[in-house]
N, CA, C and O atoms as a MOPAC input file, in Angstrom:
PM7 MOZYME 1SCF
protein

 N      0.74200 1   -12.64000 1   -30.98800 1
 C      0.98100 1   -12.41900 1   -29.57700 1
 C      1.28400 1   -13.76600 1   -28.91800 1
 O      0.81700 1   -14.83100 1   -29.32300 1
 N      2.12600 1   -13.62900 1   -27.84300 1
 C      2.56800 1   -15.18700 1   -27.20300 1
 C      1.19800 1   -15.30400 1   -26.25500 1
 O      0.50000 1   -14.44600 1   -25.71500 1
 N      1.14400 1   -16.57400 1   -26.29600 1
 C     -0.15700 1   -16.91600 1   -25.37400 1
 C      0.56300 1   -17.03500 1   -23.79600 1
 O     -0.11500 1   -17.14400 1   -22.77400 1
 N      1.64100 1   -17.00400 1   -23.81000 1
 C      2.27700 1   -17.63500 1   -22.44400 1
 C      2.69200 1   -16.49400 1   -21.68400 1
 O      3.42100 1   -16.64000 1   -20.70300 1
 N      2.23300 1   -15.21900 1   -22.10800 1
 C      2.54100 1   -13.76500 1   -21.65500 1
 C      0.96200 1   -13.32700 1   -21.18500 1
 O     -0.13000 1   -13.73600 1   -21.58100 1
 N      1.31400 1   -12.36000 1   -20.21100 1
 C     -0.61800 1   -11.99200 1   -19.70200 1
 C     -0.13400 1   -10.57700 1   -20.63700 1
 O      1.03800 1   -10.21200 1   -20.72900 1
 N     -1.31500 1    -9.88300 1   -21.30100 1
 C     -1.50200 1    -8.76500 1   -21.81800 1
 C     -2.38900 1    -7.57800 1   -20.58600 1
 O     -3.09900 1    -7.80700 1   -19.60700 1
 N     -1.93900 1    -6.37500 1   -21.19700 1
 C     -2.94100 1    -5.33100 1   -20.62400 1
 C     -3.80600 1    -4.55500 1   -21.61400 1
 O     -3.54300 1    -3.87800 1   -22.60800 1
 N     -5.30000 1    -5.01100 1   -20.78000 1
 C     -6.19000 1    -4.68700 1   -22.03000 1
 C     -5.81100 1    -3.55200 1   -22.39200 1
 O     -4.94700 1    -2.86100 1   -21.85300 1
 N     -6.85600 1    -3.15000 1   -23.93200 1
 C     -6.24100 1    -2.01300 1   -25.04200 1
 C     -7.41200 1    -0.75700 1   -23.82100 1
 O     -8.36100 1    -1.04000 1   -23.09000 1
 N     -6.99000 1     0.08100 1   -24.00700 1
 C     -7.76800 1     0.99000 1   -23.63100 1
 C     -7.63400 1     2.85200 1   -23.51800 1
 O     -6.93900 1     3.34700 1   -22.63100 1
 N     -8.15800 1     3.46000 1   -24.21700 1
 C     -7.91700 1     4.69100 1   -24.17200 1
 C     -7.42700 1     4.81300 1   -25.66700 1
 O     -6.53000 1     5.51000 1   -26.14100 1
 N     -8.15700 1     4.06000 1   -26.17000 1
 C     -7.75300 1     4.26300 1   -27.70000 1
 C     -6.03400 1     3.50000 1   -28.51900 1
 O     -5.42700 1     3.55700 1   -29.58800 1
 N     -5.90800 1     2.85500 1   -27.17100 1
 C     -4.43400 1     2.33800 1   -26.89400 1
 C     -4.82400 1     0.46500 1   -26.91100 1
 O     -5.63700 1    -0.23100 1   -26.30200 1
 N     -3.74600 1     0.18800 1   -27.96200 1
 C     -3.49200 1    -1.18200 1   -28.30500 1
 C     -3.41300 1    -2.08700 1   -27.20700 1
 O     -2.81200 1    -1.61100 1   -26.24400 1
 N     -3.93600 1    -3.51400 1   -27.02500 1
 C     -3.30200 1    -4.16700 1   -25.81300 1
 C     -1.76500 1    -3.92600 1   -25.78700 1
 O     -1.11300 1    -3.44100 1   -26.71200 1
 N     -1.22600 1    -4.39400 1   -24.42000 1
 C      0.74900 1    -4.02300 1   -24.48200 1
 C      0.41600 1    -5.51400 1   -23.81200 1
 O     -0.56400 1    -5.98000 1   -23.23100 1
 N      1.78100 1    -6.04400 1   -24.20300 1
 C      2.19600 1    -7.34200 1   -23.79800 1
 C      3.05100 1    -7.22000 1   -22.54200 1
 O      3.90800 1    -6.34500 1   -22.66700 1
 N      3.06000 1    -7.77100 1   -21.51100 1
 C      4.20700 1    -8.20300 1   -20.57800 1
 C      4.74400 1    -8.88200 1   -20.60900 1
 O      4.36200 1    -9.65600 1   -21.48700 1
 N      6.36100 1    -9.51100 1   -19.69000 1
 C      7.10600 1   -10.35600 1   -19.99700 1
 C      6.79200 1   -10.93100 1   -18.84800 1
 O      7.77400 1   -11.46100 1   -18.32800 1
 N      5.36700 1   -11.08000 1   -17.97800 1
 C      5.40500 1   -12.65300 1   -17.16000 1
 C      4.25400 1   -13.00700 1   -17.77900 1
 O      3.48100 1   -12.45200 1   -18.56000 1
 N      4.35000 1   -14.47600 1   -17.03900 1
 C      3.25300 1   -15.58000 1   -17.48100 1
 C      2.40300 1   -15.42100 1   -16.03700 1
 O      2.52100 1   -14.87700 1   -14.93900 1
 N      1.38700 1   -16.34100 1   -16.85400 1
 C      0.18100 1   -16.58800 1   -15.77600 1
 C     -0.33300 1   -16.32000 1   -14.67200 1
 O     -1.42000 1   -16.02200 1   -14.17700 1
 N      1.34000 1   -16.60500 1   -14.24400 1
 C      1.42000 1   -16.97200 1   -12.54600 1
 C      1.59700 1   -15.58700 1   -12.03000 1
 O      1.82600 1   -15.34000 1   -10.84600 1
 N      1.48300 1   -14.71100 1   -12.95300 1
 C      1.42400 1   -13.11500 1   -12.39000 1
 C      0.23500 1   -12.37000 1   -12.90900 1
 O      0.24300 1   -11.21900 1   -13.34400 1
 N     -0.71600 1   -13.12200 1   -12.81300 1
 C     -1.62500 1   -12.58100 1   -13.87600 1
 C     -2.64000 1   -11.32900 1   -12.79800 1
 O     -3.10100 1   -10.22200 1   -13.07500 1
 N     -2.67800 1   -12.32000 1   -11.28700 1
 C     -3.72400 1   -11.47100 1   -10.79200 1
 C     -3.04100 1   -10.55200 1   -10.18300 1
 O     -3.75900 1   -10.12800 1    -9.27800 1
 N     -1.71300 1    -9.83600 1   -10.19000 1
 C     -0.53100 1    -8.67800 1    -9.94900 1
 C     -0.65200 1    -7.84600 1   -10.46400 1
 O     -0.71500 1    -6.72900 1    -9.95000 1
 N     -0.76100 1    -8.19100 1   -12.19000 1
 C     -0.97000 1    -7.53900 1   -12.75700 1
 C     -2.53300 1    -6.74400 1   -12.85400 1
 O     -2.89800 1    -5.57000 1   -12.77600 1
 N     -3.04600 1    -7.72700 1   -13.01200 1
 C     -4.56200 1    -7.32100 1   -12.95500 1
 C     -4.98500 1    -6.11800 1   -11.75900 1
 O     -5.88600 1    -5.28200 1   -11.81800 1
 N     -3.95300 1    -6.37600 1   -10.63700 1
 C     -4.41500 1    -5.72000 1    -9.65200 1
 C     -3.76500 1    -4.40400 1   -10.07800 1
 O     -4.44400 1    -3.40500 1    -9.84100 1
 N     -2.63100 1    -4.22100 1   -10.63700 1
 C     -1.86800 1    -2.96000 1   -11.12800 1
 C     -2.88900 1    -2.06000 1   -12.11000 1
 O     -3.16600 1    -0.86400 1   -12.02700 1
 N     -3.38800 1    -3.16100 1   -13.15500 1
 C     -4.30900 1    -1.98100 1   -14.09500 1
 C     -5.26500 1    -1.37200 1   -13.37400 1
 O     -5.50900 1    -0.16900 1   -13.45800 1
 N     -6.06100 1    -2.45700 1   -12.36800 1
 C     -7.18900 1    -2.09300 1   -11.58300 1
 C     -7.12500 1    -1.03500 1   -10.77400 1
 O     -8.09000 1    -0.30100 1   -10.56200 1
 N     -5.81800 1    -0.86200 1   -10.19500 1
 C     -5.13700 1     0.33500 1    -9.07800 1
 C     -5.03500 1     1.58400 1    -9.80300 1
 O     -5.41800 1     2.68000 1    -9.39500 1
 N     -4.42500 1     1.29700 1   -11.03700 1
 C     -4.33600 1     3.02200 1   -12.22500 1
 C     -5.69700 1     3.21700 1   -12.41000 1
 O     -6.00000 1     4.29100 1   -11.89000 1
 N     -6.68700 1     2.65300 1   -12.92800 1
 C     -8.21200 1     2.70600 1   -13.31700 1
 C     -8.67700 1     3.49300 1   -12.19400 1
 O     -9.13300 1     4.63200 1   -12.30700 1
 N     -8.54600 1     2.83200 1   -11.06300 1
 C     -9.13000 1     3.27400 1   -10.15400 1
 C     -8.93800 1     4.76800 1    -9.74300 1
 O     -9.79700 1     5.63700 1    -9.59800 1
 N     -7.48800 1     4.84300 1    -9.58200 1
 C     -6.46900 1     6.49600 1    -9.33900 1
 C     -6.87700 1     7.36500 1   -10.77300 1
 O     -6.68500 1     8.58000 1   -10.73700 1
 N     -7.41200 1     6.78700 1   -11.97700 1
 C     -7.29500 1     7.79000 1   -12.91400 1
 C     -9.18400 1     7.92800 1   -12.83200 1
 O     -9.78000 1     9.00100 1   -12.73500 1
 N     -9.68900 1     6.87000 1   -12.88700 1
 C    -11.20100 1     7.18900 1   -12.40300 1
 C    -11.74300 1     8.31500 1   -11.31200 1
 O    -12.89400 1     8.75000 1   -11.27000 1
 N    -10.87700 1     8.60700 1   -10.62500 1
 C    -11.26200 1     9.32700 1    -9.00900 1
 C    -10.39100 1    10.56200 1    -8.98700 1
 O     -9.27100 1    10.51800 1    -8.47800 1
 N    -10.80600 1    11.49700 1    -9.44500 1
 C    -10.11500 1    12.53700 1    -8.92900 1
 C    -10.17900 1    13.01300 1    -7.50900 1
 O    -11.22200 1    12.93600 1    -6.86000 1
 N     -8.93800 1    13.55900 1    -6.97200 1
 C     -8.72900 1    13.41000 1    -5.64900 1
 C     -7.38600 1    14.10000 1    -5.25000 1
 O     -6.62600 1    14.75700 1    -5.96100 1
 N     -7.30000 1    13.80500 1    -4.03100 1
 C     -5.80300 1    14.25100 1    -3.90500 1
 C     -4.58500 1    13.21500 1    -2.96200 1
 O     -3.66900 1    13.49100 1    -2.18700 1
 N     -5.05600 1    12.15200 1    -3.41800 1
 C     -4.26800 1    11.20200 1    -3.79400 1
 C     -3.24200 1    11.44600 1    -4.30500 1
 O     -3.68200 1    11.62100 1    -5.44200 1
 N     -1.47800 1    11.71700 1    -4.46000 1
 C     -0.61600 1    11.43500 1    -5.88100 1
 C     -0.75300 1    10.66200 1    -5.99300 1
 O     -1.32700 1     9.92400 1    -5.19200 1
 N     -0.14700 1    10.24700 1    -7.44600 1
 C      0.00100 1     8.85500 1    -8.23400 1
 C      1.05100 1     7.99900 1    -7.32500 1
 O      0.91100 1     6.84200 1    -6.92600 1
 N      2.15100 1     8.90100 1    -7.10900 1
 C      3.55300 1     7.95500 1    -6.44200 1
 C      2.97500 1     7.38900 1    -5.19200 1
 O      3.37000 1     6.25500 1    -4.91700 1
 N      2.02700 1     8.00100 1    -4.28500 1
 C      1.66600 1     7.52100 1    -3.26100 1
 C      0.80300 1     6.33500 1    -3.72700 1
 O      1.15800 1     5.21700 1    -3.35200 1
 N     -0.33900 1     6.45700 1    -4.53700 1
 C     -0.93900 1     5.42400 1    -4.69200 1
 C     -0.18800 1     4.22800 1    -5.60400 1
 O     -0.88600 1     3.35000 1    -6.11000 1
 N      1.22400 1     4.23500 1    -5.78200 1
 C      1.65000 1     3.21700 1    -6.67200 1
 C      2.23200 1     2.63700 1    -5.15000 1
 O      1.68700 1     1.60100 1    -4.77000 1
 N      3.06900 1     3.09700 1    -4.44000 1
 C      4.05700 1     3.16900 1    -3.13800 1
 C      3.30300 1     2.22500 1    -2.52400 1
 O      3.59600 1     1.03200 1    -2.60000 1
 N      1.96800 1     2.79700 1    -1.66900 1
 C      1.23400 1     1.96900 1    -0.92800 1
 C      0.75900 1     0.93100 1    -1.21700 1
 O      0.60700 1     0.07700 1    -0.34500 1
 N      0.32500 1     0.66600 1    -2.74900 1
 C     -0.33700 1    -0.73400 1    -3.26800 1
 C      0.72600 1    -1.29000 1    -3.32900 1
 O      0.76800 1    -2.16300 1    -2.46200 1
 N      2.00200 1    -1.22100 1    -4.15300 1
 C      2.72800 1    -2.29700 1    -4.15700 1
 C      3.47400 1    -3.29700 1    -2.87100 1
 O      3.98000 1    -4.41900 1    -2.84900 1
 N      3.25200 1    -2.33000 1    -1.96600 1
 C      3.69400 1    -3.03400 1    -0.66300 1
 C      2.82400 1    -3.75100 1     0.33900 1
 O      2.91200 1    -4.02200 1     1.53600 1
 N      1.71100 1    -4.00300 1    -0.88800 1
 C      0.58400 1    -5.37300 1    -0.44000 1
 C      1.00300 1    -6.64600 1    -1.15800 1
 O      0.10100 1    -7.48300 1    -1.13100 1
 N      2.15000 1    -7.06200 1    -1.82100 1
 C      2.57700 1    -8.16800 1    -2.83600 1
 C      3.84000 1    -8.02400 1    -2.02600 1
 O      4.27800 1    -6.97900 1    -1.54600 1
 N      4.59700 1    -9.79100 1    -1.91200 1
 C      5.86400 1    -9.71800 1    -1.71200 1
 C      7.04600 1    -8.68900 1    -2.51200 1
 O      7.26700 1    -7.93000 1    -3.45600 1
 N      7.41900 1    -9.15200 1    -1.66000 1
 C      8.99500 1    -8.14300 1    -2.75700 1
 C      9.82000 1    -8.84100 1    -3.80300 1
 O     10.43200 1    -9.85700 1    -3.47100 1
 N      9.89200 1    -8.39900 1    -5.00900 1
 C     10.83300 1    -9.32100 1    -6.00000 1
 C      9.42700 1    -9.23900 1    -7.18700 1
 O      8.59400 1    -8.33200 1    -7.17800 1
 N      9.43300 1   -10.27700 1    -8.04600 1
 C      8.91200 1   -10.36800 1    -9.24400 1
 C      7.18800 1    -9.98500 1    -8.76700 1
 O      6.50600 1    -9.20400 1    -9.43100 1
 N      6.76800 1   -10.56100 1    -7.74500 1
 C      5.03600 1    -9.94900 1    -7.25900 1
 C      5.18100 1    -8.55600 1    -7.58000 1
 O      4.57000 1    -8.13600 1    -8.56300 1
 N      6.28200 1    -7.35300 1    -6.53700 1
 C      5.58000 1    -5.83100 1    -6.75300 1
 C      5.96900 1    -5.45200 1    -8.49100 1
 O      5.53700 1    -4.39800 1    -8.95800 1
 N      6.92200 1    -6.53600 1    -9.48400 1
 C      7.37600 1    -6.02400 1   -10.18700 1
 C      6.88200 1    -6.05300 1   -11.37700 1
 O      7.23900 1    -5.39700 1   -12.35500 1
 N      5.57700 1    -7.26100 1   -11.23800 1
 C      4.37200 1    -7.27700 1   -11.75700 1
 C      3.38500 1    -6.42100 1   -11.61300 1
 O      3.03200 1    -5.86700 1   -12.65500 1
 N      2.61700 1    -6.03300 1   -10.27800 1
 C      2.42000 1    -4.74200 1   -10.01100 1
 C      1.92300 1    -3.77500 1   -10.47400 1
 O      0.78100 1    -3.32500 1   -10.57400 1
 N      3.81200 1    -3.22000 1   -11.01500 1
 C      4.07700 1    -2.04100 1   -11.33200 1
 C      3.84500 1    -2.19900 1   -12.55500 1
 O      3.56300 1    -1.28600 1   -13.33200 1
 N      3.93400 1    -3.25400 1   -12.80300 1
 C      4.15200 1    -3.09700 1   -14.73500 1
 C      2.82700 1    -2.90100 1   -15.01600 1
 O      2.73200 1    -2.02100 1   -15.87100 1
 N      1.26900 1    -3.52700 1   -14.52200 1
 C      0.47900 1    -3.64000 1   -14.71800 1
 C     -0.31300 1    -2.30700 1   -14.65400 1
 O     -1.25400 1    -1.96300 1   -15.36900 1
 N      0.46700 1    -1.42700 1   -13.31800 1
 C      0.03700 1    -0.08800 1   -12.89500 1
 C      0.57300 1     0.68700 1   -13.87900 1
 O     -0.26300 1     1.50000 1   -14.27200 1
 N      1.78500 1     0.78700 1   -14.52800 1
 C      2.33500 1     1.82800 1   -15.23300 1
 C      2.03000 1     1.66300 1   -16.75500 1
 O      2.07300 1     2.58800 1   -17.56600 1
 N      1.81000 1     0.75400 1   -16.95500 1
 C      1.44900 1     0.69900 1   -18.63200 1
 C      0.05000 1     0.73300 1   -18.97900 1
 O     -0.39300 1     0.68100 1   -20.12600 1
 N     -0.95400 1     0.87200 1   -17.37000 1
 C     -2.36200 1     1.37000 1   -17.89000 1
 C     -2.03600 1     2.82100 1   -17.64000 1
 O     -2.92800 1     3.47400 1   -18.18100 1
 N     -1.21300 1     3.57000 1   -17.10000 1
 C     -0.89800 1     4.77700 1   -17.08700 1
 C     -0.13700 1     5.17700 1   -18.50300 1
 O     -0.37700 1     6.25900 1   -19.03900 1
 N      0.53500 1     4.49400 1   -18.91300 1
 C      1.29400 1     4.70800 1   -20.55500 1
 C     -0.02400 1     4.68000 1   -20.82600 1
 O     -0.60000 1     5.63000 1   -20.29600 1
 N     -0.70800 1     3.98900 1   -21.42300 1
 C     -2.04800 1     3.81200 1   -22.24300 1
 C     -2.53600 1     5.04500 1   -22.36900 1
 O     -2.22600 1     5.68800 1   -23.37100 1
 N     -3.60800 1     5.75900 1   -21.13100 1
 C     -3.70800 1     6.66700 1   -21.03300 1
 C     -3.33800 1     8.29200 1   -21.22800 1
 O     -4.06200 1     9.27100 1   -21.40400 1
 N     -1.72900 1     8.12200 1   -21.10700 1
 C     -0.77900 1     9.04300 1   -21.51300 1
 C     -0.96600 1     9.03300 1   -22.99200 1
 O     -1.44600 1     9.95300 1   -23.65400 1
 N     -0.48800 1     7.77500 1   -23.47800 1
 C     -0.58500 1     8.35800 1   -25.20300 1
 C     -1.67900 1     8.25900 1   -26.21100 1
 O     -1.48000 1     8.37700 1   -27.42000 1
 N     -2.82200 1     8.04200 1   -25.67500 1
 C     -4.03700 1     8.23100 1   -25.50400 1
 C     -4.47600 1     9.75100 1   -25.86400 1
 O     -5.35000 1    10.03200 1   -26.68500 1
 N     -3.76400 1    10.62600 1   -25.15400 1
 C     -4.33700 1    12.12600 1   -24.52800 1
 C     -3.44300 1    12.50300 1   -25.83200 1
 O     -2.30200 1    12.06800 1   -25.98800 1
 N     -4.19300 1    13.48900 1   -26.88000 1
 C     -4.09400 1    14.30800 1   -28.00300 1
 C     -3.08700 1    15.03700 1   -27.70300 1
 O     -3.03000 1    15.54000 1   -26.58100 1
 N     -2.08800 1    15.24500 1   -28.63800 1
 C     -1.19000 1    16.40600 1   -28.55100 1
 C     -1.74400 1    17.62000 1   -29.05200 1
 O     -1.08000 1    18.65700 1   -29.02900 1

């Protein structure tokens, strides 16, 4: 694994996944897994699109929400292939 890439922890029976930023997006990301955790922790009636919509438009626009998302959607992949066919 490159050290100069932030990872998203393994979870749900699911391997860490690597991203393609460094460091300097680390707490974006962090905040993205933390935001899915949170939305998949809490059942509710929340959607997902709303709760991705509204968080990302707490980070500038450009590479911040696009970190984000990556961080939000690939703890949602995780989870997804996670769940037994």
């Amino acid at each position: 694994m490159d050290e100069n890439y932030i990872s998203i922890p393994a979870a749900d029976g699911c391997p860490n996944l690597l991203t393609p930023w460094g460091n300097e997006f680390a707490s974006m990301i962090e905040r993205g897994v933390q935001c899915a955790q949170s939305w998949l922790d809490t059942p509710g009636e929340i959607p997902l699109w709303w709760e991705l919509a509204q968080t990302r438009k707490t980070f500038p626009v450009g590479d911040c929400q696009d970190a984000f998302e990556a961080g939000f959607l690939l703890r949602i992949q995780q989870r997804l292939r996670g769940v037994p066919q």
